[in-house]
N, C-alpha and C positions, 0 to 999 in steps of 0.2 A: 504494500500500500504506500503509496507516494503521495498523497493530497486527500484528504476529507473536508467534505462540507461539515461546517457549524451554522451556516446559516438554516436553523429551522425553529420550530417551538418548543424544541423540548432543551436547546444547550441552559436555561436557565432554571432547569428545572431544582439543582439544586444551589440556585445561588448565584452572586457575585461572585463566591469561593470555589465555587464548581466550577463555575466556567473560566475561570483563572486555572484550576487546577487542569482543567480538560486542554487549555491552549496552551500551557506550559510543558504538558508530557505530550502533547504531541512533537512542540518544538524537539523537544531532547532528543525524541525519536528519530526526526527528521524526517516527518509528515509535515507537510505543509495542511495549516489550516484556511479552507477557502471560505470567503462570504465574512470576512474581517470591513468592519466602514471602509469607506473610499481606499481600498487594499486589492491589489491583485498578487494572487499564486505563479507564479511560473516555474515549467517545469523543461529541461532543456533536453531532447532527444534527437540523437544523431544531428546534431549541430540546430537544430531548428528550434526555437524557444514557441513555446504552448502555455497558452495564457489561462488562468481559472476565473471565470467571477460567479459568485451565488448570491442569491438574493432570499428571500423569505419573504411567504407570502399569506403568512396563518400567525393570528396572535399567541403569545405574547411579542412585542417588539422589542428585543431588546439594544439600545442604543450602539452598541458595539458590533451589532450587525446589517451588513446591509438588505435596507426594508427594499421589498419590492412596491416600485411607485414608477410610472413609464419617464416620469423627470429625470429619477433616479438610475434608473436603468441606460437609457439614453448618456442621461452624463457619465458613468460612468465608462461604458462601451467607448465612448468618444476621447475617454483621458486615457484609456488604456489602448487601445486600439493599435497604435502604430508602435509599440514596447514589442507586439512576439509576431510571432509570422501567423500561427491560429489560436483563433481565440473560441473556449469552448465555456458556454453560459450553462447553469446549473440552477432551476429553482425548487423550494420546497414550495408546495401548493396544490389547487385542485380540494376536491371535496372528496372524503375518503370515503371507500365501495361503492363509487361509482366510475362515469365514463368520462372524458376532458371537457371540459367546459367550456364556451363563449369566450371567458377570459382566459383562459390555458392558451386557447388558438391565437387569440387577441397577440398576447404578449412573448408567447413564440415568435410570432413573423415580425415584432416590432423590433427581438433583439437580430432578428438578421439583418433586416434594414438597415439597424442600425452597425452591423458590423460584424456577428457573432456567426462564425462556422458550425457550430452545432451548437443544438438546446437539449438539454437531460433535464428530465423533472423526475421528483419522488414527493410523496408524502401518502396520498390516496389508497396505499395499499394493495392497491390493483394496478396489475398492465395496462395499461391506457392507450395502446398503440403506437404510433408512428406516420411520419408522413416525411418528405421530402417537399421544400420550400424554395423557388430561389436553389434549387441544387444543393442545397443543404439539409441534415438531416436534424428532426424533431422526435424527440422521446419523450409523450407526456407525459407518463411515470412507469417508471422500469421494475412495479410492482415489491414485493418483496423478497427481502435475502437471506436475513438474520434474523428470523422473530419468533414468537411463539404461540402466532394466530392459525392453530391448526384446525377453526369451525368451520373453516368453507371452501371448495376446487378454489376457487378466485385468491384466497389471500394466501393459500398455498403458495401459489405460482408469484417469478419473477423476470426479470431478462438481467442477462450479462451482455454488454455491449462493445464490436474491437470496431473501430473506424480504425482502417489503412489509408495513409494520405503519402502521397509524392508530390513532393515541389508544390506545397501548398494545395494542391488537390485533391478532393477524396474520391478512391479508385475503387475501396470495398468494405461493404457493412458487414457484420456480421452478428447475427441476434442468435445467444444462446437461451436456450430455456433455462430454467430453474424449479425444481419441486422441493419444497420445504418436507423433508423425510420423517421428522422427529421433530420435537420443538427447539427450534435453531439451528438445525443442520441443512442447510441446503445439498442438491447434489445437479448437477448440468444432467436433464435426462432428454434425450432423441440428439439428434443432427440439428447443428446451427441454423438458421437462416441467412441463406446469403442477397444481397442486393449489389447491383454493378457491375 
């Protein structure tokens, strides 16, 4: 693991101290923590710098992360934009068990607009599909990985996601599944899906 989102409603769950303690042991680790205020992650592979930004979009707000708001988004995409060669946006949002919403689509296509080579979402608990934008690829939420919501097929299930990119363009997706086996054990079950 090389980068995690803090941007969502639960880093404050316990606290001031908790979410000091959560950004501290990741630092040590040397996980980048993504979705920090006006902060972007970058992560450098084979010479090509790859940008993170998260935002949150379910309350609580906590000040230290960045809220999703189309100002906020916008401006930020625009301060960071020209720093990595791609820039891949990440929200927590969406209403959970169910399907992507008016505003999922809404503010998908606005961070490509404004700049963003791909969008990942989670929070909903459920897969939420996919779509290509502008040539770029949208994951409303990549359902579940780690949890211990074994009531129903839907919260079961999750996607693992590899985008392959050359020279800044993406050549090939590829959507793994995920079935939650036990409570908390994921396992990759069938053949990927591939797009490209």
């Amino acid at each position: 693991v090389d980068a995690v989102s803090i941007a969502n409603n639960h880093i404050y769950n316990q606290g001031k101290d908790g979410f000091n303690f959560t950004l501290n042991l990741l630092k040590q680790n040397n996980i980048y923590p993504v979705g920090e205020i006006d902060q972007i992650s970058t992560i450098t592979v084979k010479n090509h710098k790859i940008g993170l930004l998260a935002f949150n979009d379910i309350p609580p707000y906590p000040a230290e992360i960045n809220k999703l708001t189309a100002e906020n988004l916008k401006t930020q995409i625009a301060k960071h934009r020209s720093k990595v060669d791609l820039l891949i946006v990440n929200f927590h949002w969406g209403n959970e068990y169910s399907q992507a919403s008016s505003r999922q689509k809404e503010y998908s296509r606005l961070a490509i607009d404004s700049g963003a080579d791909a969008v990942i979402g989670h929070h909903p608990h459920w897969v939420q599909g996919s779509e290509e934008y502008k040539g770029k690829p949208i994951y409303y939420s990549l359902g579940n990985l780690i949890v211990d919501q074994m009531w129903s097929e839907e919260t079961k299930k999750g996607l693992l996601v590899k985008l392959t990119y050359n020279n800044k363009k993406l050549i090939k997706q590829e959507m793994f599944p995920i079935k939650i086996q036990d409570y908390g054990l994921p396992a990759v079950v069938g053949q990927p899906s591939l797009t490209k």
